[in-house]
KEKE-3310 file (N, C-alpha, C; in steps of 0.2 Angstrom, whole numbers, plus 5000, padded with zeros to 4 digits):
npx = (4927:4943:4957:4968:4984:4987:4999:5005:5017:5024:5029:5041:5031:5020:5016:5011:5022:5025:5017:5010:5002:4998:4998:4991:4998:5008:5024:5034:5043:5047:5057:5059:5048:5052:5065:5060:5052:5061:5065:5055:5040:5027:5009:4998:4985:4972:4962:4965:4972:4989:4998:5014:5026:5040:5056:5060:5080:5086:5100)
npy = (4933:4937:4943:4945:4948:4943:4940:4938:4934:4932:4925:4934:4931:4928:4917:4911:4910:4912:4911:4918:4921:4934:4940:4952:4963:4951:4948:4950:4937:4928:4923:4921:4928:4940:4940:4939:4949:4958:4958:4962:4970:4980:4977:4975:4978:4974:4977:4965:4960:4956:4959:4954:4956:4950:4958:4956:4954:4964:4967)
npz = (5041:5033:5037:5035:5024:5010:4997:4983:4972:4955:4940:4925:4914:4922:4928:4943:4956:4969:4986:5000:5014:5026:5042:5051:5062:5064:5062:5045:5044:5032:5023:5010:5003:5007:5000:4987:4985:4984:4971:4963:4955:4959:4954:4956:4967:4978:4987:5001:4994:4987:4972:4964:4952:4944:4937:4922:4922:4910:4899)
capx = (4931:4949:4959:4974:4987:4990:5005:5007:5023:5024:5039:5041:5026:5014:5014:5013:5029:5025:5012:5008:4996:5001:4990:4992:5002:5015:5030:5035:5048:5046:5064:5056:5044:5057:5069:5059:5050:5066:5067:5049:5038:5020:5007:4992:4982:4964:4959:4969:4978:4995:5002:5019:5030:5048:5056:5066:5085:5087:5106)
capy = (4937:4934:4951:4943:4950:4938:4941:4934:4936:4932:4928:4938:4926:4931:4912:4911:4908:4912:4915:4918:4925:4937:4943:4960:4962:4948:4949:4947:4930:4926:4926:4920:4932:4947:4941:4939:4957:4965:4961:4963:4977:4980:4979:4976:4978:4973:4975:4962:4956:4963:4956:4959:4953:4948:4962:4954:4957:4962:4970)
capz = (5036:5034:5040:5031:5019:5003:4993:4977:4967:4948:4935:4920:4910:4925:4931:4951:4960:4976:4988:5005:5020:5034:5047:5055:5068:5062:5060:5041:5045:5027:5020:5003:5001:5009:4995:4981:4984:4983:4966:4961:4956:4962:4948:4958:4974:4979:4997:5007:4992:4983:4968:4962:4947:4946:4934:4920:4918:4904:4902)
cpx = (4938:4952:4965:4977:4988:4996:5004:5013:5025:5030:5037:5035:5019:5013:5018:5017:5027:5019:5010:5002:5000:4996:4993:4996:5009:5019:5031:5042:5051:5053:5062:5053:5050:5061:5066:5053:5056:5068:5059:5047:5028:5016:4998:4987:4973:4963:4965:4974:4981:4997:5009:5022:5035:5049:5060:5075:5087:5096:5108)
cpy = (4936:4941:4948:4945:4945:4940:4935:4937:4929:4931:4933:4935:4924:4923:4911:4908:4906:4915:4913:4924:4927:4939:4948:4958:4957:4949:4946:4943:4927:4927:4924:4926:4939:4946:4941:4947:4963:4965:4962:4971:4974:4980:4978:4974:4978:4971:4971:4958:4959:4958:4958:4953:4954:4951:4959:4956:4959:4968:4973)
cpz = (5038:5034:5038:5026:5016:4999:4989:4971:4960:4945:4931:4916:4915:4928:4939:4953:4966:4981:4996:5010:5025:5036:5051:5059:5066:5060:5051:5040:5038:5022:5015:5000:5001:5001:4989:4980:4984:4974:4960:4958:4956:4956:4950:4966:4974:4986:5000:5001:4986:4978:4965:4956:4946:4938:4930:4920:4913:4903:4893)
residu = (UNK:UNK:UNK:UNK:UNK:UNK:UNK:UNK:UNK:UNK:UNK:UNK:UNK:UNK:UNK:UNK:UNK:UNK:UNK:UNK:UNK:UNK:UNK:UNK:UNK:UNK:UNK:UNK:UNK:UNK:UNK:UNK:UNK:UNK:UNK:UNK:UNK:UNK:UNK:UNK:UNK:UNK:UNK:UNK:UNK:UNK:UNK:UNK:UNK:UNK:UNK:UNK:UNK:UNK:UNK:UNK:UNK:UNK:UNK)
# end
């Protein structure tokens, strides 16, 4: 059984950018992911894995 976080982060058009595993305890080191979750928004979670999408600018 993999006791692992998945992160998956999205563009606006829902095609995968990014995507990585953490594992409990770890540190998230992940300056990719750090950065590209701050401009996200969460849209779905399943057990050990989150999906997030990158919110358009729109101005």
């Amino acid at each position: 059984m993999n006791d692992s976080n998945l992160y998956r982060v999205y563009d606006e058009k829902l095609d995968l950018l990014y995507e990585v595993s953490v594992k409990p305890g770890q540190k998230e080191r992940d300056v990719e992911l750090k950065k590209l979750l701050r401009k996200s928004q969460l849209f779905l979670t399943l057990e050990n894995l989150t999906c997030y999408r990158i919110v358009p600018d729109i101005k």
